[in-house]
C-alpha positions, 0 to 999 in steps of 0.5 A: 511351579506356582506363581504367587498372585499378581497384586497392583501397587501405587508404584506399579499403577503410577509405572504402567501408566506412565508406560500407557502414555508413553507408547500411546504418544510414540506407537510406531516403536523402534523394534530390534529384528533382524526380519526385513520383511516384517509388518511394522504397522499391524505389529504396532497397532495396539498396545496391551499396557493396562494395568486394570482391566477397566482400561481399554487397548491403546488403539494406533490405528489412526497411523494407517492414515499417515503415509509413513513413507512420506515426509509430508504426512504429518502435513497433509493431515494438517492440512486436511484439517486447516482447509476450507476448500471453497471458503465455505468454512461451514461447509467444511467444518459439515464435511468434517464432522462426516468423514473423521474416524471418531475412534483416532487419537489424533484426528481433526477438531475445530478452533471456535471463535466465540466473538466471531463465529465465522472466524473458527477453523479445523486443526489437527489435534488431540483430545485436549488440545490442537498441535499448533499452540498459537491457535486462539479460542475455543476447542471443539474435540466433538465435530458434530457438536461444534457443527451444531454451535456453529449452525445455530450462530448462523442463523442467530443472525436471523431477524424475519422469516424472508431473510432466509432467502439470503444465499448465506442461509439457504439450506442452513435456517429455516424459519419456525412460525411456532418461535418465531425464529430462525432454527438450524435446519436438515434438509426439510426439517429441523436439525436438532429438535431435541434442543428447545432453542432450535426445535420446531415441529415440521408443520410449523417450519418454513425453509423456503423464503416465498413460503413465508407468513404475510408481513403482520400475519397472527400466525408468527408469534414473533413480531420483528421491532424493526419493519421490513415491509416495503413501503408505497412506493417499494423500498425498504426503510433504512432501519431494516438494512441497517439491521441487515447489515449487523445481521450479515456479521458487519458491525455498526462502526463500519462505514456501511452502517453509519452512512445508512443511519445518516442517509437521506430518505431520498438517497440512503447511500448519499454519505457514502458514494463520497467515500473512498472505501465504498469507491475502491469496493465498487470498483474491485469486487467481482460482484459489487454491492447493488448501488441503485437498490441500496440507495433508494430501498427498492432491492429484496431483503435477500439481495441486500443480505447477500452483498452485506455477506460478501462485503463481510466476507472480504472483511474477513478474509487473509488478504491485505490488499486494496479490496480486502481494506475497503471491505473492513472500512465498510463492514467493521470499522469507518477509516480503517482505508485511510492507513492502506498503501495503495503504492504498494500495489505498483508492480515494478513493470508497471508503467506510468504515469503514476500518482504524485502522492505515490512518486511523493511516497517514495521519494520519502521512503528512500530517505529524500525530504520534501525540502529537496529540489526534486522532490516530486511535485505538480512541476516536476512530476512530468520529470519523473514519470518520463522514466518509464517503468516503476523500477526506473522510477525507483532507481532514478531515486536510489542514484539520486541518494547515490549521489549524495555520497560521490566523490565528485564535490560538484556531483554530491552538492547537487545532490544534496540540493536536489534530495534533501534540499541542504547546501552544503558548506564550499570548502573549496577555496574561492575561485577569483580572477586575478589583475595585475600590473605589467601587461608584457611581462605578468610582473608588478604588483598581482590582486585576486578578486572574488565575485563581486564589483570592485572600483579602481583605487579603492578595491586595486591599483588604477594601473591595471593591465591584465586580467586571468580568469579561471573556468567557472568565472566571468569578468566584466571590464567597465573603463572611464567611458563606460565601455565594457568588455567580458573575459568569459573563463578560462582566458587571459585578457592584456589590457595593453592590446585595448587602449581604452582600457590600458591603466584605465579599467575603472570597475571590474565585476566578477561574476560566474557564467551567465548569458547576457540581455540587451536592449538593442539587436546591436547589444546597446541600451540596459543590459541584464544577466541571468545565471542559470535557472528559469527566467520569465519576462517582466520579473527576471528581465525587461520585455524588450530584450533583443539581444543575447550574448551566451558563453561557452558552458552555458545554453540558453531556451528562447520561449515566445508568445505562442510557445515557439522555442529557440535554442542558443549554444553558447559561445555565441551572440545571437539578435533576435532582430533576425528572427522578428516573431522573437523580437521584443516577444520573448517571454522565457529564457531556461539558461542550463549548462551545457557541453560542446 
């Protein structure tokens, strides 16, 4: 039987095409058999949908290097690709452009980045395009072409033949005495001669830097406008660093740049050695920039190029820590280390002391306001860093912020007070003592009295004659002879068992706990009261205080004049007049809480 002839229409032209597409995208297939030895790879090589005879077979064989078994294969070859080993991405963008299979549908490319061409790197990809959609800049399908831009921007970069000594352009540039600049180079001649921006004839081509025509030479075309000729005394003018500078990929923004143009001839380097960028540079950096050549112009063109590559090589880099900041600040723009947190660097098993601003910095973080009693300061930084440990640091924070949330009101005012510096409003009723008439049976008239300084007959009854104080308050008693007596809380005091006092307490003052200062070491003369808190001589008290009364609750820190310190608990009277070197030479009084 005859078969009628085989003609190609739109509909089938537009059918086999869109099957090409579709099994070039998804060869390996699923194939219905019942063989459990069959050879799927070699099966699904290729693909004979054409529908002209101009179209080539449907080559699958870039499959054979995905290890179809493994979950990681598409992976790997990602990675393959992103990575640039050393980080010499020239280096790797060379090793890919020699080791790909140019006839694979998916195979690595190259990500350039036309402002900035150290910032390109290998994806994986296909003709049209990388996978990874957020990759930014220009796609390179052609390896070898983008290894050629890539080396022509490196030596772009070249102003005079003696910079090819630089590390950075050794084996890569070389210098053309025909042009006058740098062009790529392949080994001892140039890369790509048949371009007329990168050729050179071999007879005219420098690629060692101590092979360079002398300083003024007729036999360079090109004259540099910006001298690098070493002056009398040896150094190297400013101007020509600062070229190196933007010559090595830095901007003229940076730091590094604007302290060599505003340098003193004496020093070049003057402005920025007072820089906090160039500080944690120096400092961190496995080989730092060479300080004493910088600054005084004496270091080969060379070396000045190699450190301002690795300073932009830093600026380049991933990395977000304190050395990586510094280098942006140097190579690409002034400042930018002032936003950089160098307490994120604490680690928590670091131990102390750590810097106020970084203690300040999370005080704050946590939510706790400079207003706060315990916010760190000069003061109480001591405090602080007495913890130990970051962690412990942290947490003593945390608790703090705790504590502005207990159920303990006591506790939660503190806090507030200490954290964020609010008193809180006492919704508790006032405590007060209260006085009243009969001494033997509690009955009579009953007045409460609140803190403060009440008289007889205008704030109670002449005919007091007893008192009860609650914890947490002090009473003193002054009769018509000017004597006193103290009911420290809690306590019950019968005016019945002190006739000087029986119907004839003319003033009652009302106080909370606090210790008392006399004049005399038998407790005559002034007398002073201190609550608690940080008291010094001479503006919290007379310098002549000799005597001490502290209450139960209450202690009292003794300083003197050559710093000796002496502790009273209370409930207890204590004469300084038993210990002279205290004797009218106490400078301090801490009075705190304390618990027996």
């Amino acid at each position: 039987m005859q078969r009628e002839g085989f003609q190609v229409n739109e509909s089938v032209s537009t059918r086999a095409a869109n099957i090409q597409k579709y099994y070039s995208r998804t060869l390996p297939n699923i194939i219905y058999n019942n063989s459990p030895s069959i050879d799927l790879v070699n099966l699904t090589k290729t693909s004979n949908t054409r529908f002209s005879k101009t179209n080539s077979v449907l080559n699958n064989d870039w499959k054979k290097s995905f290890d179809l078994n493994s979950n990681n294969a598409y992976t790997n070859q990602v990675a393959t690709c992103e990575n640039s080993g050393n980080g010499d991405k020239f280096a790797h963008l060379t090793s890919l452009a020699n080791s790909v299979d140019k006839n694979s549908r998916l195979r690595c490319g190259w990500v350039y980045n036309t402002s900035d061409y150290t910032q390109g790197h290998g994806a994986l990809g296909i003709n049209s395009g990388p996978l990874n959609a957020s990759a930014s800049g220009t796609w390179m399908w052609d390896l070898n072409e983008a290894k050629k831009r890539y080396n022509t921007d490196i030596c772009k970069n070249i102003t005079d033949c003696g910079d090819i000594g630089a590390s950075m352009y050794q084996g890569k540039c070389g210098w053309c005495k025909k042009s006058g600049k740098a062009v790529p180079l392949n080994g001892k001649v140039a890369a790509y001669p048949f371009s007329p921006n990168t050729a050179c004839p071999t007879a005219r081509l420098v690629t060692s830097a101590s092979s360079c025509p002398a300083p003024g030479s007729n036999t360079e075309n090109f004259i540099n406008p910006v001298s690098c000729n070493p002056s009398a005394n040896g150094s190297i003018p400013r101007d020509c660093l600062m070229q190196k500078v933007v010559g090595a990929g830095c901007s003229d923004a940076g730091s590094l740049y604007q302290a060599l143009k505003s340098g003193s001839d004496n020093d070049y380097m003057s402005v920025l050695k007072k820089q906090q960028a160039w500080a944690v540079y120096q400092d961190r950096a496995n080989t730092p920039l060479d300080a004493a050549g910088l600054s005084s112009g004496k270091i080969s063109v060379a070396d000045a190029l190699n450190g301002f590559n690795r300073v932009r090589e830093q600026a380049s880099s991933g990395a977000n820590g304190g050395l990586e900041n510094a280098a942006r600040d140097l190579c690409l723009k002034a400042g930018t280390i002032d936003s950089y947190d160098f307490c994120s660097e604490i680690s928590d098993s670091q131990n102390g002391p750590f810097a106020l601003e970084c203690l300040q910095d999370a005080f704050l973080k946590a939510g706790g306001q400079k207003s706060g009693r315990k916010y760190p300061s000069s003061s109480n930084a001591s405090s602080w860093n007495g913890l130990g440990r970051w962690s412990k640091v942290k947490s003593g924070i945390q608790e703090l912020y705790n504590d502005t949330k207990s159920t303990d009101r006591v506790m939660q005012e503190n806090a507030m007070m200490d954290f964020y510096g609010i008193q809180l409003e006492n919704k508790q009723k006032a405590l007060t003592v209260r006085v009243g008439q009969n001494c033997d049976n509690y009955s009579g008239w009953q007045k409460d009295l609140a803190i403060g300084s009440w008289v007889a007959r205008i704030h109670f009854p002449f005919d007091a004659s007893y008192i009860t104080v609650p914890s947490g308050l002090v009473a003193q008693l002054i009769n018509n002879k000017g004597e006193s007596h103290f009911v420290n809380g809690p306590g019950e005091f019968s005016f019945c068992s002190k006739a000087g006092f029986n119907d004839n307490v003319k003033k009652i003052t009302v106080m909370e706990p606090s210790i008392r200062l006399s004049e005399h070491c038998d407790s005559d003369g002034w007398q002073k009261f201190l609550g608690k808190g940080e008291w010094s001589s001479g503006s919290g008290f007379p310098s002549d205080a000799s005597f001490i009364t502290v209450p139960s609750g209450l202690s009292a820190t003794l300083v003197n004049g050559r710093n000796e310190k002496l502790i009273v608990y209370g409930p207890r009277k204590f004469s300084f007049c038993s210990w002279p070197w205290f004797n009218d030479n106490v400078r301090q009084i801490t009075v705190s809480d304390y618990e027996s």
